[in-house]
PLY file of the C-alpha trace (Angstrom):
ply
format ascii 1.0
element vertex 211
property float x
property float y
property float z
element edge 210
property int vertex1
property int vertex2
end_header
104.95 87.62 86.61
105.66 89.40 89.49
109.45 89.23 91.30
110.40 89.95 95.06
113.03 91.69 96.26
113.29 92.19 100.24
115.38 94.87 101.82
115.55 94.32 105.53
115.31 97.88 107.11
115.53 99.06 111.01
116.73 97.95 113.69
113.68 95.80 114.18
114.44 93.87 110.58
111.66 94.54 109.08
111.08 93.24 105.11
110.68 96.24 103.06
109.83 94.58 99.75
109.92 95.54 96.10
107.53 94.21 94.03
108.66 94.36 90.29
107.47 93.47 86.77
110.26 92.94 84.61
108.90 93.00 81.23
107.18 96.99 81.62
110.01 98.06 84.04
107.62 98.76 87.01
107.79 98.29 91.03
105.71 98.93 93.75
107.46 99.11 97.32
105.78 97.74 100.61
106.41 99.39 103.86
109.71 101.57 103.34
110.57 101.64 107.22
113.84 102.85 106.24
116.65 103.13 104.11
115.24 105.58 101.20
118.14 105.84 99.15
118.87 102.01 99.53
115.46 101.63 97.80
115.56 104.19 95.11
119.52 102.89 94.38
117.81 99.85 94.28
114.63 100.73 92.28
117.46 102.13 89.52
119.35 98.89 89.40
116.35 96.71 88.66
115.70 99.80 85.95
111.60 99.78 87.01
109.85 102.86 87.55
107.94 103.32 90.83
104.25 103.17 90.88
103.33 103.20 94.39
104.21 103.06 97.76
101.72 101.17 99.58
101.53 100.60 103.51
100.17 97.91 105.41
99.98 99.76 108.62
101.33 102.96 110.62
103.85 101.66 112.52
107.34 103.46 112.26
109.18 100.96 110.94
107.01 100.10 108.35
106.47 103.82 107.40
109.75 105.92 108.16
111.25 105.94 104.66
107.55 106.89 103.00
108.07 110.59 102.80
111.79 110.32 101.52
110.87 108.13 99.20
108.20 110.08 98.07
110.54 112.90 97.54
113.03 110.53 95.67
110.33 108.95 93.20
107.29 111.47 93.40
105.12 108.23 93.83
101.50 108.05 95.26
101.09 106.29 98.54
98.10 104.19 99.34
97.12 102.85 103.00
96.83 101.81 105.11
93.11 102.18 106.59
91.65 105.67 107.87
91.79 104.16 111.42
95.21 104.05 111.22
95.93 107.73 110.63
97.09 108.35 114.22
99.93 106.47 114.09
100.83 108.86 110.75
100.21 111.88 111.81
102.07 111.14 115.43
105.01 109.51 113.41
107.56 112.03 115.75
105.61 110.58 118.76
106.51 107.26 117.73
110.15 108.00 116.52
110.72 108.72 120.71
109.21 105.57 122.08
110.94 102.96 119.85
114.58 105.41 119.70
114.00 105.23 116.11
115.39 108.75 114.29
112.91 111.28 113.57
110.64 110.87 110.50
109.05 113.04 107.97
104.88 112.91 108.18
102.68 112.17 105.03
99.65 112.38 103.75
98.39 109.39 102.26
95.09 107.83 100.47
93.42 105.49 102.55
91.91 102.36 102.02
89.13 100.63 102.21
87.97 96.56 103.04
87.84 94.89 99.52
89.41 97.69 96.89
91.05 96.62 94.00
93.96 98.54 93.16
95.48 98.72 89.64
98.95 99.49 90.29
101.07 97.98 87.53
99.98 98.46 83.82
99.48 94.56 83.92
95.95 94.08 85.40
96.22 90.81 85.64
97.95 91.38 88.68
95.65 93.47 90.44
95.74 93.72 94.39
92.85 93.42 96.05
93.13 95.18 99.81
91.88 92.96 102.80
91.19 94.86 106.13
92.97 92.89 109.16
92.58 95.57 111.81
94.16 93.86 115.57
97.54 94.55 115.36
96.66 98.28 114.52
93.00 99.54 114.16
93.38 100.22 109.90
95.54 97.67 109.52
95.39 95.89 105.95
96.75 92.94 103.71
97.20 93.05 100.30
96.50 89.99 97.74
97.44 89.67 94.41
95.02 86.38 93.28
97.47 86.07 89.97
100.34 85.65 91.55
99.05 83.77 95.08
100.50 86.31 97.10
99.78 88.00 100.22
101.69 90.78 102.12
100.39 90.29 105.46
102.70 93.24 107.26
102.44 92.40 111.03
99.26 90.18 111.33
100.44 86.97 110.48
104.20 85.79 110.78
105.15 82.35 109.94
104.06 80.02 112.84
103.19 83.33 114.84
101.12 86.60 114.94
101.45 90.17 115.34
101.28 92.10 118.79
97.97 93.27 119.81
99.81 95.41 122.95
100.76 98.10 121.40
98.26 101.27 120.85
94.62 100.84 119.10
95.76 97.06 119.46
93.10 93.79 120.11
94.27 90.70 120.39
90.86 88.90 119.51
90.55 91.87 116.84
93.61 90.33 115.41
92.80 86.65 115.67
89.65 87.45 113.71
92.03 89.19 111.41
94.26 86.07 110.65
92.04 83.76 110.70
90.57 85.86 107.64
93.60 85.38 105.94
94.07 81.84 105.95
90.37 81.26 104.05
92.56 82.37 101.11
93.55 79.89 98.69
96.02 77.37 100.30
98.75 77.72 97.69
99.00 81.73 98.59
102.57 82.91 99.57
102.25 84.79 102.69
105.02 87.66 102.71
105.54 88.96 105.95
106.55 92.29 107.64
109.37 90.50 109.68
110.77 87.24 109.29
110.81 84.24 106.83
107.97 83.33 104.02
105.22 81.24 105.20
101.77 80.00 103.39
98.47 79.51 103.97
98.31 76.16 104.15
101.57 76.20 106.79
99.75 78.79 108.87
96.54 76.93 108.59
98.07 73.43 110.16
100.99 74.91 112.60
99.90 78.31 113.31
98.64 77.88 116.98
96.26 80.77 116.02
94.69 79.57 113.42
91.67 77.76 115.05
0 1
1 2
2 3
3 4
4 5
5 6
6 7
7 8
8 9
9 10
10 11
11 12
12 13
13 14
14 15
15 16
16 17
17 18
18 19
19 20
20 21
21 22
22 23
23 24
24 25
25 26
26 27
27 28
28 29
29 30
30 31
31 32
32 33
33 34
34 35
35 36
36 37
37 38
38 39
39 40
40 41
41 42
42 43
43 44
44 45
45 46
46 47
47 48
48 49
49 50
50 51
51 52
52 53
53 54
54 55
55 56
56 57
57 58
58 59
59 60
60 61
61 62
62 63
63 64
64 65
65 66
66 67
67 68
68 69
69 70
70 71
71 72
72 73
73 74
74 75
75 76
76 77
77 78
78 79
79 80
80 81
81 82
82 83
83 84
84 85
85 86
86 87
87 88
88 89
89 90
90 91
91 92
92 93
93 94
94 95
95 96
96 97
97 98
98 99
99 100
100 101
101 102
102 103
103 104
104 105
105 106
106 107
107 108
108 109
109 110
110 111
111 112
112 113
113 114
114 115
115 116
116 117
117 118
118 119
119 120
120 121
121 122
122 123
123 124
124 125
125 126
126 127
127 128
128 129
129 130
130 131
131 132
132 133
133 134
134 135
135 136
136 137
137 138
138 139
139 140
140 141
141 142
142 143
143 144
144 145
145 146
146 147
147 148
148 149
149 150
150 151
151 152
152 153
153 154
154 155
155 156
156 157
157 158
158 159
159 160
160 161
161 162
162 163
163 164
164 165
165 166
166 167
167 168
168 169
169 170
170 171
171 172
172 173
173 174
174 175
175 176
176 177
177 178
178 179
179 180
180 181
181 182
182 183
183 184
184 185
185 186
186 187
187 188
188 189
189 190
190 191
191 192
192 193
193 194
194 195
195 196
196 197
197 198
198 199
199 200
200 201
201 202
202 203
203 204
204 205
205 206
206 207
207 208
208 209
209 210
């Protein structure tokens, strides 16, 4: 069984999370927008070994810890999509617009619609990628089916969606996108990028999106 651990990173509090499997002492972390050494001091305390970083799109604050970390841990990272590799490669370009500090590039392997990734020795709890381009153009969710859990970065929120304003954005790109997400099982955890927890059957009744 997998365990949670958020760290909330940036100024835009965004939920870097730690995935972690206690019994063979491995993590993989989701969206390291900041905070690097938080993580690692983190990733030591828990005693787990690092796996992967994996990124759910190429926004700066989802991304500016990845090559620090990378240093830290010597990890792979996976994601997001190809489409998305703009937003990495102009990661200084970004840094000025949102007054965020300056941030290391990376090279990364992308990802494609429906890949199964093995990243913990337990396959059981494979994670199965889910392209939800809108927000961003390679934009992606991951689901773990054995543990009903989705990290849905910034296309779903709980009772809300991502912005579709923002470069290589589409707002009815994105409401295709969520509304992919909620035909998953309604007992699925939806873990965020920002904010509280939701679920898919929450989203599916209250999200004003969602139909």
């Amino acid at each position: 069984m997998l365990k949670v651990k958020i760290i909330e990173v940036t100024p835009f509090a965004e939920n870097c999370r730690i995935l972690y499997d206690e019994q063979h002492r491995e993590a993989v972390v989701c969206d390291p927008g900041d905070a690097a050494d938080l993580i690692k001091s983190t990733l030591d305390a828990l005693n787990c070994k690092l796996q992967a970083i994996i990124i759910t799109h190429g926004h700066l604050d989802h991304i500016g810890a990845v090559a620090d970390l990378t240093e830290l841990t010597h990890a792979p990272i996976i994601g997001p999509a190809k489409e998305d590799a703009f937003l990495i490669q102009g990661i200084l370009g970004q840094s000025r617009m949102l007054g965020l500090k300056s941030c290391k590039s990376f090279g990364t392997r992308y990802v494609n619609d429906g890949e199964i990734l093995h990243l913990f020795s337990n396959d059981k709890l494979a994670v199965k990628v889910i392209a939800t381009p809108g927000h961003t153009p390679g934009g992606v969710c991951f689901y773990c089916a054995e543990e009903k859990l989705l990290l849905s970065g910034d296309t779903v929120f709980y009772g809300s969606v991502g912005r579709s304003d923002l470069p290589g954005g589409d707002e009815e790109t994105l409401i295709g996108s969520v509304r992919k997400v909620l035909n998953l099982p309604v007992d699925t955890k939806i873990c965020p990028g920002h904010g509280p927890d939701t679920s898919v059957e929450f989203e599916r009744r209250y999200n004003p999106y969602a139909e």
